[in-house]
N, C-alpha and C positions, 0 to 999 in steps of 0.2 A: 261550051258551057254557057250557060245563062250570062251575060254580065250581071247582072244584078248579085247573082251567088259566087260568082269570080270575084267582083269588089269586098262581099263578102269574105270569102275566104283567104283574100288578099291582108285584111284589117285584121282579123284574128290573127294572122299569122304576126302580123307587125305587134299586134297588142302583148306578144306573147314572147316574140323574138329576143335572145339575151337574158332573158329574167334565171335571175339566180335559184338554188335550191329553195332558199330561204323564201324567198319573194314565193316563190312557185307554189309552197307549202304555207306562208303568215295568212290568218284570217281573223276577222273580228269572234267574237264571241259569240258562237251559236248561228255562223254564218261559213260555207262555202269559202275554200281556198281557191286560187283560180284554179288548180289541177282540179279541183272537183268542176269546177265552173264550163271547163274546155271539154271535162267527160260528159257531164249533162248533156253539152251539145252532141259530142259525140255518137251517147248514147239515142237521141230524139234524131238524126243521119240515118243511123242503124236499124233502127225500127219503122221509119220511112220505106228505106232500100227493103225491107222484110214485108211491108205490107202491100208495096209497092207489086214485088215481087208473085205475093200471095194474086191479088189483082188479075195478073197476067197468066200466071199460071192456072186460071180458072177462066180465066177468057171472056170475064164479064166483070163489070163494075160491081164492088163489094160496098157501096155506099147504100146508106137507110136514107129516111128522110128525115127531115131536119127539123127539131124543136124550135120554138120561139125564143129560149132562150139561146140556143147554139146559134140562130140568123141574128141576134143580137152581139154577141161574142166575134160572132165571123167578122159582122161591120165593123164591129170597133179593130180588132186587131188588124185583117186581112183589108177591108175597105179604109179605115181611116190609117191606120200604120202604126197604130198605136199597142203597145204592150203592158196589161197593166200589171204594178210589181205586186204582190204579195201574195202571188197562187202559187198553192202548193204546185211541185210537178210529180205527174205519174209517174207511179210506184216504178214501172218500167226507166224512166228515164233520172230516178234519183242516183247520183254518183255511188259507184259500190267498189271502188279502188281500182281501176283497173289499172296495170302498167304506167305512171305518166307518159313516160316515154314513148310510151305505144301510142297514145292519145297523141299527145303533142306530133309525132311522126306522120300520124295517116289518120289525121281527121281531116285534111285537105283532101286527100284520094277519097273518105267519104264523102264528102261535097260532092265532087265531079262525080263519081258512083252514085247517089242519091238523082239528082238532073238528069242522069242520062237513063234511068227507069223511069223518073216522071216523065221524061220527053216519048220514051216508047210506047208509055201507055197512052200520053198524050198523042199521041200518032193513032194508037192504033182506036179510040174512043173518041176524040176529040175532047177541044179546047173547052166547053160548055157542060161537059158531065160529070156529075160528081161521083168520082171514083171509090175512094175511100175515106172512112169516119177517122175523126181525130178526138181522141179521149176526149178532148173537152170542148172542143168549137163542133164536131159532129162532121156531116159531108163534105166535102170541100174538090174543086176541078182541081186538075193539075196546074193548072197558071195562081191557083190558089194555093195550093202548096207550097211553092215555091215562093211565094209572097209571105206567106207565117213565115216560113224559116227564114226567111232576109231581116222579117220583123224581129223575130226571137232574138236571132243571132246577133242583131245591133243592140236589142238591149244587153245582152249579155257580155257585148264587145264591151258598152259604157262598165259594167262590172268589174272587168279584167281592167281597162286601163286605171279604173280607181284603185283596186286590191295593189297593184303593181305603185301605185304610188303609194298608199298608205305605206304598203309594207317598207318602201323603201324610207319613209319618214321614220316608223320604227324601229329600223336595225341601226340607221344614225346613232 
Protein backbone atom coordinates (compact mmCIF):
# COMPACT_ATOMS: atom_id res chain seq x y z
CA UNK A 1 0.00 0.00 0.00
CA UNK A 2 0.93 3.60 -0.46
CA UNK A 3 2.62 4.83 2.87
CA UNK A 4 1.23 7.93 2.52
CA UNK A 5 -2.43 6.11 2.67
CA UNK A 6 -1.02 3.50 5.34
CA UNK A 7 -0.07 6.57 7.67
CA UNK A 8 -3.34 7.48 6.81
CA UNK A 9 -5.17 4.83 7.71
CA UNK A 10 -3.00 4.20 10.59
CA UNK A 11 -4.22 7.85 12.18
CA UNK A 12 -8.02 7.23 11.68
CA UNK A 13 -7.82 4.21 13.23
CA UNK A 14 -5.82 5.78 16.29
CA UNK A 15 -8.34 8.90 16.08
CA UNK A 16 -11.02 6.48 16.49
CA UNK A 17 -9.76 3.67 18.69
CA UNK A 18 -11.68 3.20 22.30
CA UNK A 19 -14.19 6.01 21.73
CA UNK A 20 -17.16 5.36 23.51
CA UNK A 21 -21.02 5.04 22.22
CA UNK A 22 -21.45 8.31 23.30
CA UNK A 23 -18.37 10.00 22.07
CA UNK A 24 -19.02 8.00 18.83
CA UNK A 25 -22.51 9.54 18.42
CA UNK A 26 -21.98 13.57 20.41
CA UNK A 27 -21.86 16.32 17.85
CA UNK A 28 -22.18 19.93 17.77
CA UNK A 29 -25.39 21.44 16.51
CA UNK A 30 -26.01 21.05 12.87
CA UNK A 31 -22.65 19.36 12.56
CA UNK A 32 -21.44 15.48 11.78
CA UNK A 33 -20.80 13.07 14.72
CA UNK A 34 -17.51 11.25 14.08
CA UNK A 35 -19.56 8.05 12.92
CA UNK A 36 -20.92 10.26 10.40
CA UNK A 37 -17.50 11.80 9.76
CA UNK A 38 -15.60 8.10 9.37
CA UNK A 39 -18.75 7.16 6.93
CA UNK A 40 -18.16 10.29 4.80
CA UNK A 41 -14.73 8.97 4.29
CA UNK A 42 -15.87 5.65 3.91
CA UNK A 43 -18.22 6.54 1.53
CA UNK A 44 -15.67 9.00 -0.98
CA UNK A 45 -13.07 5.03 -0.62
CA UNK A 46 -16.21 3.49 -2.07
CA UNK A 47 -16.98 5.43 -4.82
CA UNK A 48 -13.20 5.81 -5.63
CA UNK A 49 -12.82 1.84 -5.80
CA UNK A 50 -16.44 2.07 -8.25
CA UNK A 51 -15.04 4.58 -10.42
CA UNK A 52 -11.90 3.38 -10.33
CA UNK A 53 -13.30 0.14 -11.22
CA UNK A 54 -15.65 1.64 -14.06
CA UNK A 55 -11.99 2.95 -15.49
CA UNK A 56 -10.68 -0.46 -16.01
CA UNK A 57 -13.50 -2.18 -17.02
CA UNK A 58 -13.75 0.08 -20.11
CA UNK A 59 -10.08 -0.12 -20.73
CA UNK A 60 -9.63 3.56 -21.20
CA UNK A 61 -9.31 6.60 -19.10
CA UNK A 62 -12.86 8.09 -18.24
CA UNK A 63 -11.47 11.66 -17.59
CA UNK A 64 -12.79 15.04 -19.55
CA UNK A 65 -10.77 18.01 -19.47
CA UNK A 66 -10.30 20.17 -17.10
CA UNK A 67 -11.96 23.74 -16.22
CA UNK A 68 -10.08 26.63 -14.83
CA UNK A 69 -11.64 26.46 -12.13
CA UNK A 70 -11.10 22.54 -11.32
CA UNK A 71 -6.86 23.36 -12.14
CA UNK A 72 -7.47 25.82 -9.60
CA UNK A 73 -9.20 23.49 -6.90
CA UNK A 74 -6.64 20.67 -8.07
CA UNK A 75 -3.60 23.17 -7.02
CA UNK A 76 -4.86 24.16 -4.07
CA UNK A 77 -5.97 20.92 -2.58
CA UNK A 78 -3.79 18.19 -4.45
CA UNK A 79 -0.51 20.62 -5.30
CA UNK A 80 -0.58 22.68 -2.09
CA UNK A 81 -2.18 19.95 0.53
CA UNK A 82 -4.41 22.18 1.42
CA UNK A 83 -8.30 21.38 2.20
CA UNK A 84 -10.54 24.10 2.41
CA UNK A 85 -13.37 23.71 5.16
CA UNK A 86 -16.83 24.65 4.30
CA UNK A 87 -17.78 22.64 1.09
CA UNK A 88 -20.48 21.02 0.94
CA UNK A 89 -19.84 17.10 0.05
CA UNK A 90 -21.35 15.24 -2.83
CA UNK A 91 -24.68 14.09 -2.41
CA UNK A 92 -22.88 10.70 -3.06
CA UNK A 93 -20.63 10.95 -0.13
CA UNK A 94 -22.94 12.70 2.43
CA UNK A 95 -23.30 10.06 5.53
CA UNK A 96 -26.77 8.07 5.18
CA UNK A 97 -26.34 5.87 8.49
CA UNK A 98 -24.66 3.03 7.48
CA UNK A 99 -23.82 0.44 10.18
CA UNK A 100 -21.09 2.11 12.48
CA UNK A 101 -19.82 -0.83 13.07
CA UNK A 102 -19.43 -1.79 9.63
CA UNK A 103 -17.76 1.58 9.02
CA UNK A 104 -15.54 1.61 11.71
CA UNK A 105 -14.54 -2.42 10.74
CA UNK A 106 -13.48 -2.13 7.18
CA UNK A 107 -12.98 1.33 6.26
CA UNK A 108 -9.12 0.35 6.56
CA UNK A 109 -9.69 -2.78 4.09
CA UNK A 110 -11.23 0.22 1.99
CA UNK A 111 -8.12 2.15 1.90
CA UNK A 112 -5.95 -0.85 0.91
CA UNK A 113 -8.94 -1.70 -1.67
CA UNK A 114 -9.09 1.82 -3.09
CA UNK A 115 -4.74 1.96 -3.71
CA UNK A 116 -4.59 -1.21 -5.11
CA UNK A 117 -7.30 -0.12 -8.18
CA UNK A 118 -5.58 3.15 -8.48
CA UNK A 119 -2.17 1.37 -8.48
CA UNK A 120 -3.77 -1.14 -11.47
CA UNK A 121 -4.98 1.48 -13.47
CA UNK A 122 -1.99 3.39 -12.59
CA UNK A 123 -0.05 0.35 -14.16
CA UNK A 124 -1.91 -0.18 -16.75
CA UNK A 125 -2.23 3.90 -18.08
CA UNK A 126 0.38 5.56 -16.43
CA UNK A 127 1.51 7.95 -13.79
CA UNK A 128 0.71 11.36 -15.99
CA UNK A 129 -2.90 10.59 -17.29
CA UNK A 130 -5.82 11.54 -15.98
CA UNK A 131 -7.93 8.96 -15.47
CA UNK A 132 -11.06 9.74 -13.81
CA UNK A 133 -13.24 13.18 -13.00
CA UNK A 134 -13.75 14.10 -9.40
CA UNK A 135 -17.15 15.82 -8.57
CA UNK A 136 -15.44 18.74 -7.75
CA UNK A 137 -11.65 19.20 -8.61
CA UNK A 138 -12.71 17.35 -12.17
CA UNK A 139 -9.47 15.10 -13.85
CA UNK A 140 -7.11 13.95 -11.74
CA UNK A 141 -3.70 10.92 -12.39
CA UNK A 142 -3.74 8.25 -10.17
CA UNK A 143 -0.76 9.72 -8.09
CA UNK A 144 -3.37 12.48 -7.78
CA UNK A 145 -5.88 10.67 -6.27
CA UNK A 146 -4.24 9.27 -3.86
CA UNK A 147 -2.91 12.76 -2.71
CA UNK A 148 -6.76 14.23 -2.36
CA UNK A 149 -7.51 11.47 -0.23
CA UNK A 150 -4.36 11.83 2.10
CA UNK A 151 -5.43 15.58 1.89
CA UNK A 152 -9.16 14.85 2.69
CA UNK A 153 -8.50 12.31 5.12
CA UNK A 154 -6.08 14.49 7.40
CA UNK A 155 -8.64 17.04 7.46
CA UNK A 156 -11.11 14.94 8.42
CA UNK A 157 -8.55 13.04 10.99
CA UNK A 158 -8.18 16.88 12.70
CA UNK A 159 -12.22 16.47 12.95
CA UNK A 160 -12.45 13.28 14.68
CA UNK A 161 -9.74 13.96 17.10
CA UNK A 162 -11.63 17.35 18.03
CA UNK A 163 -15.30 15.80 18.12
CA UNK A 164 -13.65 12.96 20.42
CA UNK A 165 -12.39 15.68 22.69
CA UNK A 166 -15.31 17.85 22.77
CA UNK A 167 -17.50 15.07 23.43
CA UNK A 168 -15.46 13.91 26.13
CA UNK A 169 -15.54 17.48 27.78
CA UNK A 170 -19.33 17.09 27.58
CA UNK A 171 -20.23 14.00 29.19
CA UNK A 172 -17.77 15.17 32.16
Amino acid sequence: MDSRLDKLKQSLESAVEGMSSEQWSWHPSGKWCAAEVLEHLYLTYTRTIQGFERVMASGRPLASRASMGQRVRTLVVVGLGHMPGGVKAPAVAVPKGLPAETVRSDFGAKIAAMDAIIAQCEARFGRRVHVLDHPILGPLTAPQWRKLHVVHGQHHHKQLLQLRERATKQMR
